[in-house]
C-alpha positions as CSV (number, residue, x, y, z in Angstrom):
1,X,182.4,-234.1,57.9
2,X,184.4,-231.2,57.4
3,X,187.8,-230.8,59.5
4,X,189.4,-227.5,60.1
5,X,192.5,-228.1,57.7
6,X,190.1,-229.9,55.0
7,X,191.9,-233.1,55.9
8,X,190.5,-236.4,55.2
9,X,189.3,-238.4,58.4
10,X,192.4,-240.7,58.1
11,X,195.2,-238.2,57.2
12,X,197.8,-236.6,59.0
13,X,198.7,-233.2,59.3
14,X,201.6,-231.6,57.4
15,X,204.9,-233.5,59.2
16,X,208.6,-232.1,59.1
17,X,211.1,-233.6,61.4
18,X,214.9,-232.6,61.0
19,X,217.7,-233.6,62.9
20,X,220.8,-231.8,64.4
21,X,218.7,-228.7,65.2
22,X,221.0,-227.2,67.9
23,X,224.4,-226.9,67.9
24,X,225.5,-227.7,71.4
25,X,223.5,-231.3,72.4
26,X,224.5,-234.8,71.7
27,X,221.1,-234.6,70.0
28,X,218.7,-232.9,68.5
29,X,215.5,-232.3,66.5
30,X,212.6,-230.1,65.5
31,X,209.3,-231.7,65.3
32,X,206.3,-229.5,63.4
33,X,203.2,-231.5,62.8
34,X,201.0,-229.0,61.7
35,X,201.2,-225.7,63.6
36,X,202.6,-227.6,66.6
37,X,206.5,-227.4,67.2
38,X,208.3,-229.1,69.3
39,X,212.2,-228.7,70.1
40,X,213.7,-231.9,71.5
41,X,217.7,-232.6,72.5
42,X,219.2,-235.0,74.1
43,X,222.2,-234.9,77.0
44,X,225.0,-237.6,77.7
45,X,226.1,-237.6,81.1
46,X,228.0,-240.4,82.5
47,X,226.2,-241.4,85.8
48,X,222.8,-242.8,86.7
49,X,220.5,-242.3,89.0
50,X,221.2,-244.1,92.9
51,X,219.3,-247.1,92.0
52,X,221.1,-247.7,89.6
53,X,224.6,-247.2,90.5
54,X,226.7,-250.2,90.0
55,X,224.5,-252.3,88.1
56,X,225.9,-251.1,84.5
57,X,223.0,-250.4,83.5
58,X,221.6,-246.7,82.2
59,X,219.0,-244.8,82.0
60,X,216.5,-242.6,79.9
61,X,214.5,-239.8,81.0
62,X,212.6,-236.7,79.5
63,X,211.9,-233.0,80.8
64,X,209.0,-231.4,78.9
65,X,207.6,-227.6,79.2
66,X,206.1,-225.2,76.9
67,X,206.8,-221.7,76.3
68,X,204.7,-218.8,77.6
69,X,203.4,-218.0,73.8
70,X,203.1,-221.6,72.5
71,X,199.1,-221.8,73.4
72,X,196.8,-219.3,71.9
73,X,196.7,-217.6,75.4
74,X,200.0,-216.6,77.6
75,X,200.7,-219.1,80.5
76,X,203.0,-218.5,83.1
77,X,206.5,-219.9,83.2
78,X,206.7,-222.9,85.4
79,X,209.9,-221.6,87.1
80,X,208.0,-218.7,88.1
81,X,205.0,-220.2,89.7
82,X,207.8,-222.1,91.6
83,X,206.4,-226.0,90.6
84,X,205.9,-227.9,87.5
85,X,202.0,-228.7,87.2
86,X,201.1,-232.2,86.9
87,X,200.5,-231.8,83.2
88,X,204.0,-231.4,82.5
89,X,205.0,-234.0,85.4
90,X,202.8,-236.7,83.4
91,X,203.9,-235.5,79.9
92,X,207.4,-236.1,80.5
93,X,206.5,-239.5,81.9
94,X,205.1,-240.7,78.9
95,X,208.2,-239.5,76.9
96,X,210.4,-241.4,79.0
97,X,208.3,-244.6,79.5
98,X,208.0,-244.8,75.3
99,X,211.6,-243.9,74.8
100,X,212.9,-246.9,77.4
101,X,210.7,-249.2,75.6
102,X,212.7,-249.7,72.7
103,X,216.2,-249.2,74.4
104,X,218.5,-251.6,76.0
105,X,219.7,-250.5,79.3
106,X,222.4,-252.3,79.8
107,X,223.6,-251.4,76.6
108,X,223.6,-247.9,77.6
109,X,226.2,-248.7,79.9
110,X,226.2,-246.2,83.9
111,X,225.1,-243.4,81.5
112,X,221.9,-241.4,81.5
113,X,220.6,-239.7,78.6
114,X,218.0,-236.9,79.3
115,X,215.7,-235.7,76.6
116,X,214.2,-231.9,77.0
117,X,210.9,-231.3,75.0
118,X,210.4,-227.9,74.7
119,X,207.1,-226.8,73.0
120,X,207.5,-223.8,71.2
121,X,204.2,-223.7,70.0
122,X,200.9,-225.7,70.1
123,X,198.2,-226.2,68.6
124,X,197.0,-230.3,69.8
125,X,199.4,-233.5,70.1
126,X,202.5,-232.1,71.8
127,X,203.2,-235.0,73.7
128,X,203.1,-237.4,70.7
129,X,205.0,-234.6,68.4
130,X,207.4,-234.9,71.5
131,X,207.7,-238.5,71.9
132,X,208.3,-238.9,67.7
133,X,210.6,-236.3,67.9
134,X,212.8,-237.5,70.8
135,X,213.1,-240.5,69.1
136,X,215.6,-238.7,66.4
137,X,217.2,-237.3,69.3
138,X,217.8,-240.6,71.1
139,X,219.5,-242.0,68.6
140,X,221.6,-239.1,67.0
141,X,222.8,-239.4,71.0
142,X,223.6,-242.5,71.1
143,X,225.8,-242.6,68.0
144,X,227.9,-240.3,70.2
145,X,229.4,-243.2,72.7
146,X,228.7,-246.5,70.3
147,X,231.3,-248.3,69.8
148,X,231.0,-251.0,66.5
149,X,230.6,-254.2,67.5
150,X,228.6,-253.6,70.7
151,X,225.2,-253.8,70.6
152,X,223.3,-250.5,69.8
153,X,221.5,-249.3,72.7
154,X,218.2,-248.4,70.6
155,X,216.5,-251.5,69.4
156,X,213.3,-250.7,67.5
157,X,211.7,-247.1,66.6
158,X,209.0,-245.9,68.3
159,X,206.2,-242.8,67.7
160,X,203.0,-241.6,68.6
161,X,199.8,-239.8,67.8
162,X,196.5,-239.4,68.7
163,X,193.5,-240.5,67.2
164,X,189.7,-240.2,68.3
165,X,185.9,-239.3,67.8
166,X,185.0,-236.5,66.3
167,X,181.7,-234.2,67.5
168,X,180.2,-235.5,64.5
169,X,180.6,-239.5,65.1
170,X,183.6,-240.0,62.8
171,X,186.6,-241.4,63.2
172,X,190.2,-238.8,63.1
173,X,193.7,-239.5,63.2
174,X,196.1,-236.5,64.3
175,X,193.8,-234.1,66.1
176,X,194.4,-230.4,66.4
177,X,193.5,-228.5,69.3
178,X,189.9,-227.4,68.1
179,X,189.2,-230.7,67.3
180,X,190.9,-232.1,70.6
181,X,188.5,-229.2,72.4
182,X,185.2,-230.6,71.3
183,X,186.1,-234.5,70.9
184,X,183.9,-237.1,72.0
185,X,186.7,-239.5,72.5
186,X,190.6,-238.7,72.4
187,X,193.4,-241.3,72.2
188,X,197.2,-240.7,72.7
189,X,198.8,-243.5,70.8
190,X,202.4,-244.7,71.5
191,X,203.9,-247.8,69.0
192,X,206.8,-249.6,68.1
193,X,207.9,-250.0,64.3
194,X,207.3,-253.5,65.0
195,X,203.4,-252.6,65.8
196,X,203.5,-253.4,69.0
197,X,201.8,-251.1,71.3
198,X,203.6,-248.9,73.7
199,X,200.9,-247.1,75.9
200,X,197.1,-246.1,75.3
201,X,195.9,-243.1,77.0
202,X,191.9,-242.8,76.2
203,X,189.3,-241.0,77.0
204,X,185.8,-240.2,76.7
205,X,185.4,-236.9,76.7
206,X,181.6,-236.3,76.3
207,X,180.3,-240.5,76.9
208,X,181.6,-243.7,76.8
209,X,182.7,-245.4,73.6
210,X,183.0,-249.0,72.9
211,X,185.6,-251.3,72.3
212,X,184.8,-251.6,68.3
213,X,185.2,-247.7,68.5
214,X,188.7,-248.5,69.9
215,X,189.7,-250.8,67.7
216,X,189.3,-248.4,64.6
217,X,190.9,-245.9,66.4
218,X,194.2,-247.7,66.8
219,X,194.0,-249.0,63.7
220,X,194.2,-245.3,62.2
221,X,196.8,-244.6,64.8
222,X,198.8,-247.8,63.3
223,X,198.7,-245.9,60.1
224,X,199.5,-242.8,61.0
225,X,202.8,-244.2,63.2
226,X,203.9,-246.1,60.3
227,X,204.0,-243.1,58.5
228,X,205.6,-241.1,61.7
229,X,208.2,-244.0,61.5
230,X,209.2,-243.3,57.9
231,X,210.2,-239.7,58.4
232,X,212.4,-240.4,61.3
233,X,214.3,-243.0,58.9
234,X,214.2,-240.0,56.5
235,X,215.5,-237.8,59.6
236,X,218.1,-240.4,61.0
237,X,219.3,-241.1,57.1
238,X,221.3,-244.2,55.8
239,X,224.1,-243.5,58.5
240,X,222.0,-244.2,61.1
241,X,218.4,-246.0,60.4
242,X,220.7,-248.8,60.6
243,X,221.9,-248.5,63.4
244,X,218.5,-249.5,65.2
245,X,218.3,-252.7,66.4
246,X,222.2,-254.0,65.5
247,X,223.3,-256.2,67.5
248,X,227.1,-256.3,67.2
């Protein structure tokens, strides 16, 4: 099987991940995974939502959109159709259900820290390039209030990716859009750095697949996170990939 980018079937596309992209947020990265590009910050703000108020315990969150220009064709701005479409609605979900797995509430103290995922261009996987790059973001945030000694709020990393069935029968990690287009099965893939797994959102697009399909689908997606996981230590750097996880 040929793929688009001449990739092998169990090889991600091209990854660079920096932190401290913008100036102004507590913090920030750009994710590109291929052609998609994904700008993601994060915002301390000391209060929580009502149900949480008085429990002193925070909370996590995400806002997702993409820009007008990010697809191949135009798309309206959200703000201007005057709703968010339930795409973005479950997107920003996801980012906020994998990004409270691996952090400590308490820890966080009556704060809420609010990640915005702005796509500025796609081309497949922007929830997953969102998700790995919040990650960065997360923490670079949370460095901002720590205080040594207490426990860091972020205890493990966390990623994603997608992985799934080619139109030809094969199995392929890290699927752009033409090959998310004509899939037979696509899988978003959300894991710890432990391996444990996060969330698993499948589908068969054309029939049904089976669970030995499955199975070799999240094992490429293990691969692929482990490497995912790698460049956000690269990202984070020795000043803060240790911070994950401390406990006092």
């Amino acid at each position: 099987m040929s793929r688009p980018d001449k990739r092998n079937s169990n090889e991600m596309r091209d990854v660079f991940l920096k932190r401290r992209f913008q100036k102004y947020p507590a913090g920030s990265a750009i994710i590109e995974v291929g052609e998609t590009k994904v700008i993601c910050a994060a915002t301390v703000e000391d209060r929580v939502p009502f149900f949480l108020k008085g429990t002193g315990s925070g909370w996590v969150t995400a806002e997702y959109s993409m820009l007008p220009t990010a697809p191949t064709q135009r798309v309206a701005r959200e703000s201007k159709t005057g709703k968010q479409s339930g795409r973005s609605t479950e997107i920003q979900r996801l980012i906020g259900r994998s990004l409270r797995s691996v952090v400590n509430l308490e820890a966080l103290g009556e704060r809420t820290i609010t990640i915005d995922c702005d796509v500025i261009q796609a081309d497949g996987g922007t929830r997953t390039a969102a998700i790995t790059g919040s990650f960065v973001a997360l923490v670079e945030a949370c460095e901002t209030f720590y205080n040594v000694g207490d426990a860091f709020p972020v205890t493990d990393f966390v990623a994603a990716v997608s992985a799934g069935i080619s139109d030809s029968g094969e199995k392929i990690l890290d699927l752009c859009y033409e090959e998310d287009s004509n899939a037979v099965a696509d899988c978003n893939i959300v894991m710890t750095g432990s391996g444990e797994i996060v969330e698993v959102q499948g589908t068969g697009e054309k029939h049904p697949f089976t669970r030995k399909d499955l199975s070799e689908i999240l094992d490429l997606a293990a691969a692929g996170i482990n490497e995912l996981i790698d460049l956000q230590k690269d990202a984070l750097g020795r000043e803060l990939v240790w911070r994950v996880g401390r406990i006092g």
